[in-house]
C-alpha positions in Angstrom: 0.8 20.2 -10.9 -2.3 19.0 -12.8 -2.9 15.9 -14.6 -5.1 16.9 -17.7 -3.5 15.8 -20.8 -0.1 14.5 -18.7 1.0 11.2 -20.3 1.0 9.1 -16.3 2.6 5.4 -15.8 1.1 3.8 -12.4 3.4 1.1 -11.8 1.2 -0.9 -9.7 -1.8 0.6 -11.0 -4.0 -3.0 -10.7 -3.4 -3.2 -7.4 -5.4 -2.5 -3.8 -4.3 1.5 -4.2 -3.4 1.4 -7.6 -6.8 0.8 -9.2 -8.4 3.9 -7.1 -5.6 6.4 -8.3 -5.9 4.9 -11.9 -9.6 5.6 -11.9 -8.9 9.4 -10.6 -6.2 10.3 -12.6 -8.7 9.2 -15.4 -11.1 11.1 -14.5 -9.0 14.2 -14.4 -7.8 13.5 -18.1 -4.6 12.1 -17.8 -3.5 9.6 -20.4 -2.7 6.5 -18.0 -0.3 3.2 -18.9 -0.6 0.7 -16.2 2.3 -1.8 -15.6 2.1 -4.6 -13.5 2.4 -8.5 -13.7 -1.4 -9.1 -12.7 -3.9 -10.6 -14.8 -4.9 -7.9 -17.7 -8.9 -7.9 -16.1 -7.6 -6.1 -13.2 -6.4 -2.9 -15.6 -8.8 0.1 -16.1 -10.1 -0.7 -19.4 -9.5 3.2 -19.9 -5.6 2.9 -20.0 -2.8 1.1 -21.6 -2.0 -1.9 -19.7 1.7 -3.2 -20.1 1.9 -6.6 -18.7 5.9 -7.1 -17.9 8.0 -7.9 -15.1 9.4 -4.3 -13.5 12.1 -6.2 -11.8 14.7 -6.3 -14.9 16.2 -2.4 -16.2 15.1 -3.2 -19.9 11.6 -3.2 -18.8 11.3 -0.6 -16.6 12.8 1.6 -19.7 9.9 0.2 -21.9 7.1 1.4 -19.6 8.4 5.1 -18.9 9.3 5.7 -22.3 7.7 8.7 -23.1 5.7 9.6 -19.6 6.1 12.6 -18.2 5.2 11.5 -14.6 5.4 8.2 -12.2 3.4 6.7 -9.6 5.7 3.9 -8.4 2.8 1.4 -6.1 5.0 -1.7 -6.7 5.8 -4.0 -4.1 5.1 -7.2 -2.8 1.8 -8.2 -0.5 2.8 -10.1 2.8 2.2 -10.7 6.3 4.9 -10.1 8.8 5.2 -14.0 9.3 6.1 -14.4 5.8 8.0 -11.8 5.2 9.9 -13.4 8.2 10.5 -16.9 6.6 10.5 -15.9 3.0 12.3 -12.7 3.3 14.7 -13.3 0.3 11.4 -13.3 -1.7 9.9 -10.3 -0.6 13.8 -8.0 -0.2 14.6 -9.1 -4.1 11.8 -7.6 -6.3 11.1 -5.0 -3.5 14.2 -3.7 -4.1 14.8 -4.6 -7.7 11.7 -2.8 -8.7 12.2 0.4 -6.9 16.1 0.6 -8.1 14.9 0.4 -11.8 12.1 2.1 -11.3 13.6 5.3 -10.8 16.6 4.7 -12.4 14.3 4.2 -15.8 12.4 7.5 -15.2 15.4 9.4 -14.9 17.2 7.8 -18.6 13.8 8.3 -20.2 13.4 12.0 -18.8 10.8 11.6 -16.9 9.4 15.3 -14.9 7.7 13.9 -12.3 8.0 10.9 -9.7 6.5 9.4 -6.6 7.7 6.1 -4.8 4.6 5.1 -2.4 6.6 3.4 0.6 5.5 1.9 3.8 4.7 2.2 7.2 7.2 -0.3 8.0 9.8 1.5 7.7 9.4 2.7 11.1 10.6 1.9 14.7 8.6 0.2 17.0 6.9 3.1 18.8 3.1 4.5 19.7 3.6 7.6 17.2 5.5 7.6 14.0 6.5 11.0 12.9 8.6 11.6 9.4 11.8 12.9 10.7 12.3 10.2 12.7 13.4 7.3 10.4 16.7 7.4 9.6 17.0 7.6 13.7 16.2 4.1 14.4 15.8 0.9 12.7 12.6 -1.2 11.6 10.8 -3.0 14.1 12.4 -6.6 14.0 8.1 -7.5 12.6 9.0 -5.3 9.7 12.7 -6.1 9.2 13.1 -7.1 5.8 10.2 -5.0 4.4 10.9 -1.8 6.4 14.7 -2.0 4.9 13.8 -2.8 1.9 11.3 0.4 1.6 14.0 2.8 3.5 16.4 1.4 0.5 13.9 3.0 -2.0 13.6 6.0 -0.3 17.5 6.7 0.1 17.6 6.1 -3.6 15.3 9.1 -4.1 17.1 11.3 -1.5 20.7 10.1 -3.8 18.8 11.3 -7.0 17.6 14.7 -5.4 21.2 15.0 -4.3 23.2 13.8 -7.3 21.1 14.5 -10.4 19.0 17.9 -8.4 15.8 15.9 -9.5 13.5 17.7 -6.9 10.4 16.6 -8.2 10.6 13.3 -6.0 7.6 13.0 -3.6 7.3 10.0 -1.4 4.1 8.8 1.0 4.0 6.0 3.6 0.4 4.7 3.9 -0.6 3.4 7.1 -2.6 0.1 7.7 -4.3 0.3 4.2 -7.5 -1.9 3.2 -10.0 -2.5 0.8 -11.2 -4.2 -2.6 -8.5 -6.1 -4.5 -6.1 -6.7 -1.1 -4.6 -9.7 -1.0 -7.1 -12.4 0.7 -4.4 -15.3 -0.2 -5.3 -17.5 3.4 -1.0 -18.3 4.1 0.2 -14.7 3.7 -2.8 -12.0 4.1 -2.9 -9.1 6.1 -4.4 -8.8 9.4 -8.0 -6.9 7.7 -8.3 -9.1 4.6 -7.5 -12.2 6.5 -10.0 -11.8 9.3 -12.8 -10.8 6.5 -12.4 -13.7 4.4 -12.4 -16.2 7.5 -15.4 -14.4 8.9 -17.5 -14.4 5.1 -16.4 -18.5 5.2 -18.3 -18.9 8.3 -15.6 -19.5 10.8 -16.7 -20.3 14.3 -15.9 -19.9 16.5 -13.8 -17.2 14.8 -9.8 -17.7 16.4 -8.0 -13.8 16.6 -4.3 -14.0 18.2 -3.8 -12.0 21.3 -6.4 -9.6 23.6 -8.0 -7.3 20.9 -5.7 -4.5 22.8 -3.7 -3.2 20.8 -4.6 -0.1 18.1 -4.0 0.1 14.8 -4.0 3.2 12.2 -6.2 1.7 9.6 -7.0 3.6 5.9 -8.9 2.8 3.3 -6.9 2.8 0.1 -9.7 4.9 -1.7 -8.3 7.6 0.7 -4.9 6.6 0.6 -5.2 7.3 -3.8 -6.4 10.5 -2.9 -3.5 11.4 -0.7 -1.2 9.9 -2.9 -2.7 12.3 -5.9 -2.5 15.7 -3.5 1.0 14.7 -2.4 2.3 14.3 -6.2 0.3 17.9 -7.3 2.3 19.8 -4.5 5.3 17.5 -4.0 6.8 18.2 -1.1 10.0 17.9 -0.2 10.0 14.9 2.9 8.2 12.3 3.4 4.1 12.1 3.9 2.7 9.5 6.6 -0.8 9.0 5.1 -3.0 7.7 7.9 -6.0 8.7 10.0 -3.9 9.6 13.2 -6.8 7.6 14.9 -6.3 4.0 16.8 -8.9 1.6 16.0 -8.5 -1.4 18.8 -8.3 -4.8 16.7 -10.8 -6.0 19.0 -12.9 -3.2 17.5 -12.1 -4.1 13.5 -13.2 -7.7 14.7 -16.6 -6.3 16.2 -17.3 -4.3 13.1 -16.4 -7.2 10.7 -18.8 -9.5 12.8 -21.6 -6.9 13.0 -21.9 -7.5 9.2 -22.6 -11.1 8.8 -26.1 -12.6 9.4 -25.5 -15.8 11.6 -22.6 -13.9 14.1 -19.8 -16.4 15.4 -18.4 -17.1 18.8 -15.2 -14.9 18.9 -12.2 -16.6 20.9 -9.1 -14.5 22.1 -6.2 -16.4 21.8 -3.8 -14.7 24.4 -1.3 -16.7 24.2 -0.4 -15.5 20.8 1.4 -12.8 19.4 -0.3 -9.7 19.2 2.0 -7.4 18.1 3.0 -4.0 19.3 0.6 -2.1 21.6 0.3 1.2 19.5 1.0 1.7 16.1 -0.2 5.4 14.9 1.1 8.0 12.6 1.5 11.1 12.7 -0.7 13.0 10.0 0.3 16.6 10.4 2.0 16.9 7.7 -0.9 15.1 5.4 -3.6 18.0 7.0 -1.4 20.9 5.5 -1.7 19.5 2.2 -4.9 19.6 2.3 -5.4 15.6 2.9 -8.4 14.1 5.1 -9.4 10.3 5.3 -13.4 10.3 4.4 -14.3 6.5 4.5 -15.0 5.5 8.3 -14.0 1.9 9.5 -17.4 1.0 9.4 -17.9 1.9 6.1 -14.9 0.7 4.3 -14.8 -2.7 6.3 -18.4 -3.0 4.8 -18.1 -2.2 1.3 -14.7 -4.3 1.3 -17.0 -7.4 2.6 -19.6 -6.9 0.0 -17.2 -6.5 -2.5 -15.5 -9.9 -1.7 -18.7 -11.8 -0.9 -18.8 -10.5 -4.8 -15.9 -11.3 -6.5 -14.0 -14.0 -4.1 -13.7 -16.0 -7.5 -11.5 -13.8 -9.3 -9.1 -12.7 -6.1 -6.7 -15.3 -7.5 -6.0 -12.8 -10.7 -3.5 -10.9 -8.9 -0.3 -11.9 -9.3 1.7 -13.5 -5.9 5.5 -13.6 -5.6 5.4 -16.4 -3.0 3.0 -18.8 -5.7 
């Protein structure tokens, strides 16, 4: 499948992964509306932005109307502890969005559709491989947001049954980072959180647990250009987009540290939580599309710090379920 002259819809396309694909489909001459309910200045200036709220049918309708192809990215940015004493305000849109999402595309006729879903969908376990989903249920960290992704993907697997869409591709990113995340200081992610309390000056700078455990980190520059080789060859299951690689946390923390000029005193509080041990996917299936992550750690942890040492005033312009 190629993209030139394709009228695309990114739902999601302001956010952390969406903004990358938006800027690639662009430059492979696609004619891209963006829908999301973030502040307009977040849109490519290149594409139609649609400001409306994806939750409701009627809207949903609106946006897909006369696109040949969708990028579904919607979904709602949380930590685990949130999503754990909120989880009514995460499972609603989550679910709301994906249900109309696809159900829109396939009233309006739409070829071509790819739901981006999660890495929380899986069981706790030190390697997460495709096929194994539907054999286990979500880690009780990623209850309400691992069902509430597996609902979107069933909904896909109904349509391919029911309505022989085939042209249904759907990726689960890993632990994805980079410019526009969510720095929001109650509900941020493990990256984005430590790299906005390290760029405050923070010290000594507090991390919960031993630094042990490892984490498959990807930068969402990659994870667009996964995301764009899975919906050219669509394949028929499920893509884990991820390095395959463990990054210790108490590695991120080093390289996040090695960045700043006045370095803090780093305290390990073990009597925390840390989390599971292992969390890595499998990426075998991503390598025989053709798919390789090429921003290091390093790298991407840098550029993500000088982009928010940068633009820290305007991370508010993103719109927040939980405000």
């Amino acid at each position: 499948m190629h993209f030139k002259d394709m009228k695309v819809l990114v739902a999601g396309g302001t956010g952390m992964i969406g903004i990358p694909l938006v800027k690639l489909l662009i430059e492979q001459g696609a004619h891209v509306r963006i829908s999301s309910l973030d502040d307009p200045s977040r849109a490519n200036p290149s594409a139609e932005f649609i400001r409306l709220d994806l939750t409701k049918l009627e809207n949903c309708r609106k946006v897909c109307s006369g696109m040949e192809f969708v990028f579904n990215l919607l979904g709602v940015k949380a930590s685990p502890a949130i999503t754990t004493t909120k989880p009514a305000s995460f499972l609603y849109p989550t679910v709301m969005m994906e249900m109309n999402m696809l159900e829109a595309a396939r009233i309006e006729g739409v070829a071509g559709y790819l739901l981006t879903s999660s890495i929380g969908v899986y069981a706790p376990a030190e390697i997460f491989y495709e096929d194994n989903v539907w054999k286990t249920f979500p880690s009780p960290n990623d209850w309400f947001s691992g069902w509430s992704k597996r609902i979107g993907e069933l909904q896909a697997e109904a349509y391919k049954i029911e309505y022989n869409w085939d042209s249904i591709a759907i990726v689960r990113p890993a632990n994805v980072y980079g410019p526009f995340d969510n720095f929001d200081s109650q509900n941020a992610m493990v990256v984005p959180s430590l790299i906005k309390r390290a760029l405050s000056g923070e010290d000594p700078l507090r991390v919960w647990g031993d630094g042990t455990p490892l984490r498959d980190f990807i930068h969402a520059n990659d994870v667009a250009r996964g995301i764009l080789i899975a919906a050219k060859k669509m394949p028929e299951n499920p893509i884990n987009l991820g390095n395959g690689k463990g990054v210790s946390i108490r590695d991120l923390v080093n390289i996040i540290v090695s960045c700043l000029g006045k370095k803090p005193e780093i305290i390990w509080e073990r009597s925390k939580p840390g989390g599971d041990n292992i969390r890595l996917m499998d990426v075998s299936r991503a390598r025989e599309l053709g798919f390789e992550p090429k921003i290091s750690l390093e790298q991407g942890i840098g550029d993500v710090m000088k982009w928010y040492s940068a633009n820290c005033s305007t991370t508010h312009k993103r719109y927040d379920v939980y405000d």
